[in-house]
Backbone bond lengths (Angstrom), bond angles and torsions (degrees), N, CA, C in turn:
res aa  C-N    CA-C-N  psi(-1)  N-CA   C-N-CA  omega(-1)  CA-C   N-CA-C  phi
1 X - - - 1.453 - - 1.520 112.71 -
2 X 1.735 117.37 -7.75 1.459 86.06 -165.53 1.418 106.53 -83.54
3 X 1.343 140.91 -26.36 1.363 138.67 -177.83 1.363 111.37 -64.56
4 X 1.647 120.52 -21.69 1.823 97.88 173.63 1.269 98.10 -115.14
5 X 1.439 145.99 41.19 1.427 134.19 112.44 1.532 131.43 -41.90
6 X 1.910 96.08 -36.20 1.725 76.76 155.46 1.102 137.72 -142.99
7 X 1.950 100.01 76.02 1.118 135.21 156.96 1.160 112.99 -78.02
8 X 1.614 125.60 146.30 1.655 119.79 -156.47 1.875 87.57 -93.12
9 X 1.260 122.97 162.51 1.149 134.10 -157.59 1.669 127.86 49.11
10 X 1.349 123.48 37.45 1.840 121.44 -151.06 1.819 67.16 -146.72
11 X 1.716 81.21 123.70 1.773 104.03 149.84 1.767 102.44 -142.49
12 X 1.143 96.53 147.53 1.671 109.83 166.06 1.113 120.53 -91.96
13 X 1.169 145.35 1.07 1.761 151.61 170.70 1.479 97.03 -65.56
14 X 2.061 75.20 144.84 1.127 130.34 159.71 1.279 122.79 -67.10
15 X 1.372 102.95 139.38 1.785 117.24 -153.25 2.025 100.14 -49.84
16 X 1.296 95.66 -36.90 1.546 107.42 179.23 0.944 123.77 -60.09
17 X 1.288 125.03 -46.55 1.653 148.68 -176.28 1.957 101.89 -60.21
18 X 1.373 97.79 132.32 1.370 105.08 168.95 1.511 130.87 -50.90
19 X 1.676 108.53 147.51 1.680 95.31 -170.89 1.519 134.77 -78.07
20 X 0.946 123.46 114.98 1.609 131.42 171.47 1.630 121.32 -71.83
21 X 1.210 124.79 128.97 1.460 131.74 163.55 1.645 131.08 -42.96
22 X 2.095 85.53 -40.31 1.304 81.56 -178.57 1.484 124.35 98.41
23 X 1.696 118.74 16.98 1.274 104.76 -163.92 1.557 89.83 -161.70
24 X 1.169 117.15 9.12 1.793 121.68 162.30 1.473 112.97 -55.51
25 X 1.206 119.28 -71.74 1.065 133.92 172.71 1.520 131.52 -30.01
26 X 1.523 103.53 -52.00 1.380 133.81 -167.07 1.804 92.44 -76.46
27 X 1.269 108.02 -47.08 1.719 115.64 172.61 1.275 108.35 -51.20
28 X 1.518 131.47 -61.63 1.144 139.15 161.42 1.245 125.39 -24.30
29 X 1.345 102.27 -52.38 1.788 98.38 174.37 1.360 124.96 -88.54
30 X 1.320 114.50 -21.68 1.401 124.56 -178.70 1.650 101.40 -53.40
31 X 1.566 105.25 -51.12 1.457 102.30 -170.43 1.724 118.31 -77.41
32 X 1.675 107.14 -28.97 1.626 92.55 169.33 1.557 116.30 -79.70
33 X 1.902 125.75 -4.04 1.066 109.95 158.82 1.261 125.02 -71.97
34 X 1.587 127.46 -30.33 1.524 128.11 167.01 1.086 103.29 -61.06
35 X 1.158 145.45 -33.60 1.666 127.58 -179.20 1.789 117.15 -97.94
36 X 1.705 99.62 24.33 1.559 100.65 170.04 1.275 101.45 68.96
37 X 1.295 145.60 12.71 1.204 103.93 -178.95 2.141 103.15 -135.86
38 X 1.202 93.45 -157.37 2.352 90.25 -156.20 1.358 88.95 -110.39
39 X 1.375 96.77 150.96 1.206 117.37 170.57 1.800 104.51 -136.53
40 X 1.396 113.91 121.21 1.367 129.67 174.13 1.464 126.05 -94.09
41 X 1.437 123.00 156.81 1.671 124.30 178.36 1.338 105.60 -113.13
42 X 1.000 138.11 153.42 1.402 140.57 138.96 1.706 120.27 -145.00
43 X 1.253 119.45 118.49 1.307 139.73 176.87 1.307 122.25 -139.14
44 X 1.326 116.28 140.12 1.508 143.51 -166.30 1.332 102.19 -139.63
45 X 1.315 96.43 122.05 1.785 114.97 -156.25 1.674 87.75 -79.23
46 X 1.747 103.14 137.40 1.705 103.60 -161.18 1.304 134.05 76.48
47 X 1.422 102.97 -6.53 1.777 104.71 174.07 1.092 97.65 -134.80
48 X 0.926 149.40 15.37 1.740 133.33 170.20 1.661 114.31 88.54
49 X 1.267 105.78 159.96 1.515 114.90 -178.93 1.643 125.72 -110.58
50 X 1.143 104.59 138.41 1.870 97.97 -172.80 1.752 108.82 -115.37
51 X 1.030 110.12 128.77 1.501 119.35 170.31 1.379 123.18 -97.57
52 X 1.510 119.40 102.01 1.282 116.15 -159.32 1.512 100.28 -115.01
53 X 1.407 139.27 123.59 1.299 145.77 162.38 1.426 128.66 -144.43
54 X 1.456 106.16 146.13 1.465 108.83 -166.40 1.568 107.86 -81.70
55 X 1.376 95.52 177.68 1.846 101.31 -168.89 1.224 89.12 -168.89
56 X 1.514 147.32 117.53 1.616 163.36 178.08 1.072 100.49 -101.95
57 X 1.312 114.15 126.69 1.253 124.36 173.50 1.695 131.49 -97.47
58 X 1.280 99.83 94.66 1.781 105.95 -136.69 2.098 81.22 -81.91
C-alpha cells in the first residue's frame, strides 16, 4: 500500500475513521517530484506511520 497512498483519490481508512478526499498525499508528492527530490513511508501496523523526505536547500 505505500506507493498508492499517493495516488490522487486512494485512502486506506477504516469504515469508522472520518472521510478523506484522497488527494493530500498525491499533492504532496506531485510537488517533491517537481523539485527532484524522495519522499518515503514507513508504518507498523499499531504504531503509526512516518513520512520521511528530502528537500536541499539550493
Amino acid at each position: 500500500y505505500h506507493q498508492k497512498i499517493f495516488e490522487i483519490f486512494q485512502t486506506l481508512r477504516e469504515q469508522n475513521e472520518q472521510e478523506s478526499t484522497g488527494v493530500g498525499l498525491a499533492i504532496v508528492k506531485k510537488i517533491i517530484d517537481d523539485h527532484q527530490e524522495d519522499i518515503m513511508v514507513k508504518s507498523e501496523l499499531g504504531k503509526g506511520t512516518e513520512f520521511i523526505f528530502t528537500w536541499r536547500n539550493n
